[in-house]
KEZANU-632267 format. One record per residue: x, y, z of N, C-alpha, C in turn; residue in three letters; residue number from 1. Coordinates in Angstrom, 1 decimal. Layout:
<recs>
+--------+---------+--------+---------+----------+--------+--------+---------+--------+------+------+
| n_east | n_north |   n_up | ca_east | ca_north |  ca_up | c_east | c_north |   c_up | resn | resi |
+--------+---------+--------+---------+----------+--------+--------+---------+--------+------+------+
|      X |       Y |      Z |       X |        Y |      Z |      X |       Y |      Z |  Ala |  NUM |
...
+--------+---------+--------+---------+----------+--------+--------+---------+--------+------+------+
</recs>
This chain:
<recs>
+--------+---------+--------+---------+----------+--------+--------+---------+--------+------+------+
| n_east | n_north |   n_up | ca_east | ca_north |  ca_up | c_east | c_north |   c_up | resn | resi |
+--------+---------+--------+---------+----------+--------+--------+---------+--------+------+------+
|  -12.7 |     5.6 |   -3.8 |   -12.4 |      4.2 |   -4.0 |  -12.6 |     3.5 |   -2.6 |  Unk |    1 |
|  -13.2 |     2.2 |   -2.5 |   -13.8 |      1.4 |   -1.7 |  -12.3 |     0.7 |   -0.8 |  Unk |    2 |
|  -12.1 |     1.0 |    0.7 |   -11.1 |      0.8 |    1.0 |  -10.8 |    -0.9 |    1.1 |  Unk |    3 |
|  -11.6 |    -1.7 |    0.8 |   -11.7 |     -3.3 |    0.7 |  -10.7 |    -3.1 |   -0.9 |  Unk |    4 |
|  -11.1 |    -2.4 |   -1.8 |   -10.7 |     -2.6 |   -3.0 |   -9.2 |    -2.4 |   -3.3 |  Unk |    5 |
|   -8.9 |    -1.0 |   -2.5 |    -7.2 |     -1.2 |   -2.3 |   -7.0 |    -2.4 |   -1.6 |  Unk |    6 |
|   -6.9 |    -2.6 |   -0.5 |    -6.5 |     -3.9 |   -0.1 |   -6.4 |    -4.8 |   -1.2 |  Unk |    7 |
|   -7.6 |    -5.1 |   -1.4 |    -7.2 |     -6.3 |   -2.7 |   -6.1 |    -6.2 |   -3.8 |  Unk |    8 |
|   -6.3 |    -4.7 |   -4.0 |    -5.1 |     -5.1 |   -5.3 |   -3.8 |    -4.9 |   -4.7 |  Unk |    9 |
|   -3.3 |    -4.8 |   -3.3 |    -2.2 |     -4.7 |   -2.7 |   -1.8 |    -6.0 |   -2.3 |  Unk |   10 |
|   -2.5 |    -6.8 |   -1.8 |    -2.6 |     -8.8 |   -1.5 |   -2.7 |    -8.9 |   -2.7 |  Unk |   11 |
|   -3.0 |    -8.8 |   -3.4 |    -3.1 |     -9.6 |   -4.9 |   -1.9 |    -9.2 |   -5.5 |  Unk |   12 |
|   -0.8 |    -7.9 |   -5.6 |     0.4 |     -7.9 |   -5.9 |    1.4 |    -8.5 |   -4.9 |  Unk |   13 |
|    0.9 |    -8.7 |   -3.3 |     1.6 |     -8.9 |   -2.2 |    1.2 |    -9.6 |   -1.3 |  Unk |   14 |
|    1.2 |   -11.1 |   -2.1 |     0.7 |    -12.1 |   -0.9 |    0.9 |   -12.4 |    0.3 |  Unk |   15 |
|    0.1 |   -12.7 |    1.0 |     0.3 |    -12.4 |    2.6 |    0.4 |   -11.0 |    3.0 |  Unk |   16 |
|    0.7 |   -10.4 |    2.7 |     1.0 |     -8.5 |    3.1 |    0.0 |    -8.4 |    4.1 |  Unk |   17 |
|   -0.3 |    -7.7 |    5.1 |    -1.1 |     -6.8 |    5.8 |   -1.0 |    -5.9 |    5.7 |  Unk |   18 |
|   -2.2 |    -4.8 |    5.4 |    -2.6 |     -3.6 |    5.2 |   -3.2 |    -2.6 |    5.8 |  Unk |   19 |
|   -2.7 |    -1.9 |    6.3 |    -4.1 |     -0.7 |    7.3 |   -4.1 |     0.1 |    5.9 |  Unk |   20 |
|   -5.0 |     0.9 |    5.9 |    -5.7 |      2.2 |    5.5 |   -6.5 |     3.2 |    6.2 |  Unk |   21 |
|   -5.9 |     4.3 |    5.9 |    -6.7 |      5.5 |    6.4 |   -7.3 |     6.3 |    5.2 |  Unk |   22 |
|   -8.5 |     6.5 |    5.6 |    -9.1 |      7.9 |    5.2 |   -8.6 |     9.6 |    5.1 |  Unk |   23 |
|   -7.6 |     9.7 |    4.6 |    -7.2 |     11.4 |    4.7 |   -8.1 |    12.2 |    5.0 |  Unk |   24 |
|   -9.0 |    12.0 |    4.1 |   -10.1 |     13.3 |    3.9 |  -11.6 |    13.2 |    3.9 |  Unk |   25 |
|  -11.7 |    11.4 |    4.3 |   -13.0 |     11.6 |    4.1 |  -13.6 |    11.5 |    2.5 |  Unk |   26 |
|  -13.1 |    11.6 |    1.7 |   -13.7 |     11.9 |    0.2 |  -13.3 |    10.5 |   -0.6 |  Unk |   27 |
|  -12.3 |     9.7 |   -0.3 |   -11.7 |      8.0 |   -0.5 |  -10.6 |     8.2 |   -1.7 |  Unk |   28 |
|  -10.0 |     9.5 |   -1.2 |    -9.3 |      9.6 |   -2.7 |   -7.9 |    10.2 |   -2.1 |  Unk |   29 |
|   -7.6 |    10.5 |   -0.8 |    -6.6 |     10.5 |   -0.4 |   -5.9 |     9.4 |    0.7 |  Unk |   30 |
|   -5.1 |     8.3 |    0.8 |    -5.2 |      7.8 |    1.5 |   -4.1 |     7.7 |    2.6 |  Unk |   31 |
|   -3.9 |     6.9 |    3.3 |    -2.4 |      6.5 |    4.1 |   -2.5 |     5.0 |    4.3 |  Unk |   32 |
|   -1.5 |     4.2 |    3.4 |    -1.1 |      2.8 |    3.8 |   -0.2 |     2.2 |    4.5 |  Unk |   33 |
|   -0.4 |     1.7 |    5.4 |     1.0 |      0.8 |    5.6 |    0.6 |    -0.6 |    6.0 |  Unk |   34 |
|    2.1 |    -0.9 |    4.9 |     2.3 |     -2.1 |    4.3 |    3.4 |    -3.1 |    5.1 |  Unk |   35 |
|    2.6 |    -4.2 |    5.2 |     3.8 |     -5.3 |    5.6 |    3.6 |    -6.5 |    4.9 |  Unk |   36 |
|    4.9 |    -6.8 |    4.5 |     5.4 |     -7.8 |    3.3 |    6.9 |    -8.6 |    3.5 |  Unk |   37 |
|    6.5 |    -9.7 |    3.6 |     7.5 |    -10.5 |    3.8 |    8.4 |   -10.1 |    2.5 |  Unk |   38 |
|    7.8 |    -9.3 |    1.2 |     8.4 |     -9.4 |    0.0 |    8.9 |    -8.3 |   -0.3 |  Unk |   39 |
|    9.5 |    -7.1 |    1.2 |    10.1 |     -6.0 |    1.1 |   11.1 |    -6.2 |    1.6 |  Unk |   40 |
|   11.8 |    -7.5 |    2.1 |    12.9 |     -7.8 |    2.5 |   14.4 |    -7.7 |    1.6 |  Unk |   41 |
|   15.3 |    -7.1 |    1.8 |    16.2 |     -6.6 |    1.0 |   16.1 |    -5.8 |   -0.2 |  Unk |   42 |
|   14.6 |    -4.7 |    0.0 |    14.4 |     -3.8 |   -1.0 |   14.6 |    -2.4 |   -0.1 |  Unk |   43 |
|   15.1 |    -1.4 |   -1.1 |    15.4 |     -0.2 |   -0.1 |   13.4 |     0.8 |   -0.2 |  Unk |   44 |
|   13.6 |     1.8 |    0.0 |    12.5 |      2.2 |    0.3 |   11.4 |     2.5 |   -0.7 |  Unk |   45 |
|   12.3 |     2.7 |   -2.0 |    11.7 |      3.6 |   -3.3 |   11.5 |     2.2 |   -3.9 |  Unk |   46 |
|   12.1 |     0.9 |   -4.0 |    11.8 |     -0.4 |   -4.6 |   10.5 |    -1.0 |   -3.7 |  Unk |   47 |
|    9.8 |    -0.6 |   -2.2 |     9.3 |     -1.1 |   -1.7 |    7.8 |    -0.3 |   -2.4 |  Unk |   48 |
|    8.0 |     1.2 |   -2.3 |     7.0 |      1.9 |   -2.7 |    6.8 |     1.6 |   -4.3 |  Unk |   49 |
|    7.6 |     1.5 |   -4.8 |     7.1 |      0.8 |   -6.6 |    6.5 |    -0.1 |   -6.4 |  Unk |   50 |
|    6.8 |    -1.4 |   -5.6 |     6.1 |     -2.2 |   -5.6 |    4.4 |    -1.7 |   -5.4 |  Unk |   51 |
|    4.2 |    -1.1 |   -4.2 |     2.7 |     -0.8 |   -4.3 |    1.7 |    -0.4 |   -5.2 |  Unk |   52 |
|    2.7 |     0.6 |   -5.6 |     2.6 |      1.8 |   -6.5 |    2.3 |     0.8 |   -7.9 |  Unk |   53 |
|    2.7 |     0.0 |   -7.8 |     2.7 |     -1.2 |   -9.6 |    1.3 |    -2.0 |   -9.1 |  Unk |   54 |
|    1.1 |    -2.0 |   -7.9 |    -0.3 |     -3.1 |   -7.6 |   -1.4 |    -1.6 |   -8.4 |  Unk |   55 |
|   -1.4 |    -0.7 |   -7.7 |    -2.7 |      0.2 |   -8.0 |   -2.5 |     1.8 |   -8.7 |  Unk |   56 |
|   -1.7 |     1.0 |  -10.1 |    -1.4 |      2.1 |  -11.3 |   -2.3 |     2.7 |  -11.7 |  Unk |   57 |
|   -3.5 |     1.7 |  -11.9 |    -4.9 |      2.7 |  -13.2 |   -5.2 |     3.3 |  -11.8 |  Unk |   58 |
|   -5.8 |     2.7 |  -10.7 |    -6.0 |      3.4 |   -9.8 |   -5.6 |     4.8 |   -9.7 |  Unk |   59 |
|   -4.4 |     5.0 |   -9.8 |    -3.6 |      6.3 |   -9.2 |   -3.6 |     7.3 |  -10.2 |  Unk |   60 |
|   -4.4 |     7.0 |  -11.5 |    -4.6 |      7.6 |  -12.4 |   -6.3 |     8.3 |  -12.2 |  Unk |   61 |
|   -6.6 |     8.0 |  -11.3 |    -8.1 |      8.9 |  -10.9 |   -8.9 |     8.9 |   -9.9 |  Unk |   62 |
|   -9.1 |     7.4 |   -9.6 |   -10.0 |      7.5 |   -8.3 |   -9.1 |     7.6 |   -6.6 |  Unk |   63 |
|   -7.9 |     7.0 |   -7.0 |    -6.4 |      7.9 |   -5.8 |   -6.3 |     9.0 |   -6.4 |  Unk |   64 |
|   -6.4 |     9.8 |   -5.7 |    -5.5 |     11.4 |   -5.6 |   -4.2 |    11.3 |   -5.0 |  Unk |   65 |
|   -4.0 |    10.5 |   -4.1 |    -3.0 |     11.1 |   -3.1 |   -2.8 |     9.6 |   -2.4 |  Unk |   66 |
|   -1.9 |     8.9 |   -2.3 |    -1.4 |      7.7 |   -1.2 |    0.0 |     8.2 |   -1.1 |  Unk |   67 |
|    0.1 |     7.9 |    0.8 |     1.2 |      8.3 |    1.5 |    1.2 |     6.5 |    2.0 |  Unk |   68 |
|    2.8 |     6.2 |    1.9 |     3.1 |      4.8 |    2.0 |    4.0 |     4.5 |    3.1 |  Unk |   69 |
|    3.9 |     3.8 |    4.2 |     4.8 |      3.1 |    5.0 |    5.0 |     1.7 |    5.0 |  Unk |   70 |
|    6.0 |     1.5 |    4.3 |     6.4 |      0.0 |    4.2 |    7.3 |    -0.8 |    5.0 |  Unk |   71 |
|    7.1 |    -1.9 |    5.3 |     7.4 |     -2.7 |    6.2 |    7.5 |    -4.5 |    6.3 |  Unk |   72 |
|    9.0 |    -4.6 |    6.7 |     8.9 |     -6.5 |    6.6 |    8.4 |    -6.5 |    8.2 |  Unk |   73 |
|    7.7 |    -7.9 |    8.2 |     7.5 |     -7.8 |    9.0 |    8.5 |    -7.7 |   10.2 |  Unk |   74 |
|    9.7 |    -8.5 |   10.4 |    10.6 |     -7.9 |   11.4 |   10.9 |    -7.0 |   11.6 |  Unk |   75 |
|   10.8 |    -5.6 |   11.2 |    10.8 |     -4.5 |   10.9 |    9.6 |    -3.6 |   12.3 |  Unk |   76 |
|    8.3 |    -3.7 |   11.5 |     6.8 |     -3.9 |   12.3 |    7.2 |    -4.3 |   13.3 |  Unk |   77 |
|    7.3 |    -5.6 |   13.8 |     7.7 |     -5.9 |   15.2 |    8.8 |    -5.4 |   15.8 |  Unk |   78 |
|    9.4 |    -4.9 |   15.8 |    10.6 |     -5.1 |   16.2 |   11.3 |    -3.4 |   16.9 |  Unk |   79 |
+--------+---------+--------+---------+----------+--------+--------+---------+--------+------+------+
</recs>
């Protein structure tokens, strides 16, 4: 999967968010994100990762194998 395409459906569940992505393996089916979202503010860790996890559901049913998530408000990020 086309790393432009995660992004999108992560801003499109999480506006404004900034996103890195990594390549695991080279193959686009393992990745590593991390997330910053003004809209992880007062969510604990497992509420932050659902949230992602709910942007790229069909996704994680085939063309993701594997996403490892670091989430973050942005005070958090900076700080």
């Amino acid at each position: 999967m086309r790393k432009q395409d995660i992004e999108a459906k992560i801003c499109g569940a999480l506006p404004g968010a900034v996103v890195e992505l990594r390549d695991l393996t080279g193959t686009a089916d393992h990745w590593e994100a991390v997330v910053v979202s003004d809209a992880f503010a007062g969510k604990s860790l497992i509420e932050r990762h659902r949230m992602v996890f709910a942007a790229l559901a069909e996704e994680m049913k085939g063309p993701i194998h594997a996403l490892t998530l670091k989430t973050y408000t942005p005070a958090e990020k900076s700080g």
